[in-house]
C-alpha positions in Angstrom: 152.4 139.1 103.7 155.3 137.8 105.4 156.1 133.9 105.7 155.6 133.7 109.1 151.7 135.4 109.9 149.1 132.4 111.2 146.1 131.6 109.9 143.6 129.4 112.0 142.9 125.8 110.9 140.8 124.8 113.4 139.4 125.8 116.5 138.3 123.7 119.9 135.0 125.0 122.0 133.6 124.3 125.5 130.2 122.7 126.1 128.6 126.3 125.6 129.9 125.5 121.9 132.5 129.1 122.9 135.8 128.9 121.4 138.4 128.2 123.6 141.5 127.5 121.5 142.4 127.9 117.8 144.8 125.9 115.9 147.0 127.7 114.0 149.0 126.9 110.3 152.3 126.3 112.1 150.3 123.6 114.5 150.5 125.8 117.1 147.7 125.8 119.6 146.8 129.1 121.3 144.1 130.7 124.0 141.8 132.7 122.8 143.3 135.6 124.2 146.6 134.8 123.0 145.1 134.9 120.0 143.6 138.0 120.4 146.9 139.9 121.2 148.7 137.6 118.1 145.7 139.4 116.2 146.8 143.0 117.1 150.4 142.2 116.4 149.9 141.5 112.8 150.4 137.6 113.6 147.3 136.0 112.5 145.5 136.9 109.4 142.2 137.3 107.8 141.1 138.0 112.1 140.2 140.9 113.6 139.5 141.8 117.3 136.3 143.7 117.8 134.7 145.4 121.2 131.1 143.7 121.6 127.9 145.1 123.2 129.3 143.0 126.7 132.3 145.0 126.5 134.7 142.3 126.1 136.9 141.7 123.1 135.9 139.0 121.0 137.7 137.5 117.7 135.8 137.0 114.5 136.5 136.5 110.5 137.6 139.6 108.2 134.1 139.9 106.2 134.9 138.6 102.8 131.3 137.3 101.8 131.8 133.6 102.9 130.7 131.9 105.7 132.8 128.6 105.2 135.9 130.5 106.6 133.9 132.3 109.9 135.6 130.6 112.8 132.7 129.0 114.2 132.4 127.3 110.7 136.0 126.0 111.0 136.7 122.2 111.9 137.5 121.7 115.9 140.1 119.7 117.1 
């Protein structure tokens, strides 16, 4: 993977406890849909962007078997 592909470090939620923002390796903060298109382009890994049963787009974790790393699990800043 190249040098400069995100990961997210942390993430800030809304009083419905949705995500909102994610904080990225860099320091970077982004929108959620920001992050969603940095997602597609191959700029943040270990995400993917998946269509739900609403219809929207939503974010979540690449499975991997852990829950420590799902982003709802992830510190909040």
């Amino acid at each position: 993977m190249s040098d400069n592909i995100e990961q997210v470090v942390a993430v800030r939620k809304n009083g419905d406890g949705d995500i909102v923002d994610l904080k990225l390796t860099s320091g970077r903060v982004v929108d959620y849909k920001t992050a969603q298109a940095m997602v597609k382009n191959n700029e943040i890994e270990h995400l993917n962007v998946f269509r739900g049963r609403d219809g929207d787009e939503h974010l979540r974790s690449d499975p991997d078997g852990r829950t420590d790393n799902n982003l709802d699990n992830l510190p909040t800043f």
